[in-house]
C-alpha positions as CSV (number, residue, x, y, z in Angstrom):
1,X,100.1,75.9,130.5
2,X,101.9,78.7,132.1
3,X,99.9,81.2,130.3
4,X,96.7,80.0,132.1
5,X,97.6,79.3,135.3
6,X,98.8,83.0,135.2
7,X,95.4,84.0,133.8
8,X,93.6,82.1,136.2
9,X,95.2,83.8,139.3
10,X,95.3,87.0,137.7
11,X,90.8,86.3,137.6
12,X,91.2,85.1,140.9
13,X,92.9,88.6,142.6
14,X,90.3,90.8,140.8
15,X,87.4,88.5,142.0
16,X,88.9,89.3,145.4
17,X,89.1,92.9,144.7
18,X,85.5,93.1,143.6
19,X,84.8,91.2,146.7
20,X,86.5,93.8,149.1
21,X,85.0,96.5,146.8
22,X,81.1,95.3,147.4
23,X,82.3,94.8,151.0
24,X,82.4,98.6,151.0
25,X,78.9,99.3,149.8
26,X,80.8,100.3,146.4
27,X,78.3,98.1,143.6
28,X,78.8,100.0,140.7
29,X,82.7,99.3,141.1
30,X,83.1,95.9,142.0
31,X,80.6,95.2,139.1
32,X,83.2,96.5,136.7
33,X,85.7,94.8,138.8
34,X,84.4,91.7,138.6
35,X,84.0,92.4,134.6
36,X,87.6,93.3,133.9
37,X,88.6,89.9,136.0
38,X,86.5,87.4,134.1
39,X,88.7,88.4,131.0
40,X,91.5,86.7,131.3
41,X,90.1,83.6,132.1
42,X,87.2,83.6,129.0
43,X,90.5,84.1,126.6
44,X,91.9,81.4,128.1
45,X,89.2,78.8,128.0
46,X,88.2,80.3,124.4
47,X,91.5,79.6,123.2
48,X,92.7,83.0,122.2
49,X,96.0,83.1,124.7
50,X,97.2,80.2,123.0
51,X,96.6,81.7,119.9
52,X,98.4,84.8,120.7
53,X,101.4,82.6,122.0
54,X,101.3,80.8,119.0
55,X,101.8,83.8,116.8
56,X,104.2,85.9,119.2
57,X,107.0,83.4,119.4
58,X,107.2,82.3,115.5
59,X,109.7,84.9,113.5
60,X,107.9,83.4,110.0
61,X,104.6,85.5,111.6
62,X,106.4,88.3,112.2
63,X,108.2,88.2,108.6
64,X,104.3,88.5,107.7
65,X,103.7,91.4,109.6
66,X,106.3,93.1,108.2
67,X,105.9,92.3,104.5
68,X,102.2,93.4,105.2
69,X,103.5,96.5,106.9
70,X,105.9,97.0,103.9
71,X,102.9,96.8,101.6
72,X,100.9,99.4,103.1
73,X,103.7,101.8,103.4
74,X,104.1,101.6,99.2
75,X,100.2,101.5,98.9
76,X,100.4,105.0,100.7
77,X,103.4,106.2,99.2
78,X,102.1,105.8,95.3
79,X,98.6,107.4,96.7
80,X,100.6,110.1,98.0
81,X,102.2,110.7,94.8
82,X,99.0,110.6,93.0
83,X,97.6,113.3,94.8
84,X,100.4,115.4,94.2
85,X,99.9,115.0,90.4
86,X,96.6,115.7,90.9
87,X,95.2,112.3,89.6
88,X,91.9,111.1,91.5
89,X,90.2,108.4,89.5
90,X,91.2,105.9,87.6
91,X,90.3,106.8,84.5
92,X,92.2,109.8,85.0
93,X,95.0,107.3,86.5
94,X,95.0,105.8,83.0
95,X,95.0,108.5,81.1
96,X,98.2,110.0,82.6
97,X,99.3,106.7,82.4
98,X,98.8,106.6,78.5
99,X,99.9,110.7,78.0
100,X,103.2,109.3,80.2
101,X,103.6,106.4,77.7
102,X,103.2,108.1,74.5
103,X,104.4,111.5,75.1
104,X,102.1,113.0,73.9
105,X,101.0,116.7,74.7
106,X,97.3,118.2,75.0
107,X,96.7,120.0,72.0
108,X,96.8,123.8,72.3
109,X,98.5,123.1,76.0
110,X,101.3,126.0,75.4
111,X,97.9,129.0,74.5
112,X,97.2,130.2,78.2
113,X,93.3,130.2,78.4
114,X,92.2,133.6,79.6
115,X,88.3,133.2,80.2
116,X,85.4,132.6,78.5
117,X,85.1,136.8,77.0
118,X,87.8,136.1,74.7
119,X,87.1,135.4,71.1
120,X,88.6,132.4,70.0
121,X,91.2,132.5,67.0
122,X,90.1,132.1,63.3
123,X,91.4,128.6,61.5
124,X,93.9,130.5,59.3
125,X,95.2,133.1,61.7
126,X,97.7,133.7,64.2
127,X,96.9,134.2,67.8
128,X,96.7,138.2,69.0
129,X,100.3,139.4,69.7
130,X,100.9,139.5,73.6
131,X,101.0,143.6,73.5
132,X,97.4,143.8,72.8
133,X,95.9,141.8,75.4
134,X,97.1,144.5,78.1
135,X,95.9,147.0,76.3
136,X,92.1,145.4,76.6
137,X,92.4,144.5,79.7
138,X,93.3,147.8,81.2
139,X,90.7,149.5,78.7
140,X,87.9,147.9,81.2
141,X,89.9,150.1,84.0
142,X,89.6,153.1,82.6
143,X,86.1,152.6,80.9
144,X,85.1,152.2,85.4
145,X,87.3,154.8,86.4
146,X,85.7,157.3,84.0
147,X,82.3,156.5,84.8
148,X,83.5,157.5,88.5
149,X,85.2,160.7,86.9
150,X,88.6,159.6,87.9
C-alpha cells in the first residue's frame, strides 16, 4: 500500500513538472515529462511493484538468484577451459572425452609432420635419421642462392 501511494505522488510531481514545462512553450519536453511520470503509476496498477516487493524481501528468492548465478559462473568456467584445450564441438568434446578415458594416444603422434613434400616412410623401414632432414632442407638454400650466384 505504501509502495503505491508513493508511486502515485511520485506520477503526480512529474505531471506537474510537465505542466510547468508546457507552460514555457517547451512541448517536446513536457511530452517526455509527462511519459517518464505515467510510469510509476502503470507498474502499479499492472501489478509489477508488488511483484518486485514480493521478490525483494523473501531470502528463499534470493537463494535462487544466487544458485542461478553460481550456475552460470561453472557453465562459463568449463567453456573457458574448453577453449583452452582447443575443443569446439561436441563431437570433438566426446572424443577428448573418450582419448581422456582410455588413454589412448593418436597413432604416429610422437613423428613431427613436416609438409606435404616429404615422402612418407616405407612399411618395413625406419624413419630418416634426424641429421638428414637439415641437410635437405638447407640444399633448397643453396640450390636459390646459386641461381643468384651467391
Amino acid at each position: 500500500m505504501l509502495t503505491s501511494t508513493v508511486c502515485a505522488a511520485l506520477s503526480a510531481a512529474g505531471l506537474g513538472i510537465a505542466a510547468l514545462t508546457a507552460y514555457r512553450k517547451r512541448f517536446l519536453a513536457a511530452t517526455r515529462i509527462a511519459a517518464y511520470a505515467l510510469v510509476p503509476i502503470g507498474l502499479v496498477m499492472t501489478g509489477v511493484i508488488d511483484w518486485v516487493t514480493s521478490v525483494v524481501f523473501k531470502p528463499t528468492v534470493w537463494a535462487g538468484f544466487g544458485l542461478l548465478a553460481l550456475s552460470t559462473v561453472l557453465f562459463m568456467i568449463s567453456r573457458g577451459v574448453e577453449r583452452r584445450r582447443g575443443i569446439v564441438g561436441r563431437k570433438e568434446r566426446e572424443a577428448a572425452g573418450a582419448a581422456a578415458a582410455s588413454g589412448a594416444v593418436a597413432p604416429a603422434a610422437s613423428i613431427p609432420s613436416l609438409g606435404a613434400g616429404r615422402p612418407a616412410a616405407a612399411k618395413g623401414k625406419a624413419p630418416q635419421a634426424a641429421d638428414s632432414a637439415p641437410k635437405d632442407d638447407f640444399s633448397d638454400i643453396e640450390a636459390i642462392l646459386k641461381k643468384h650466384g651467391i
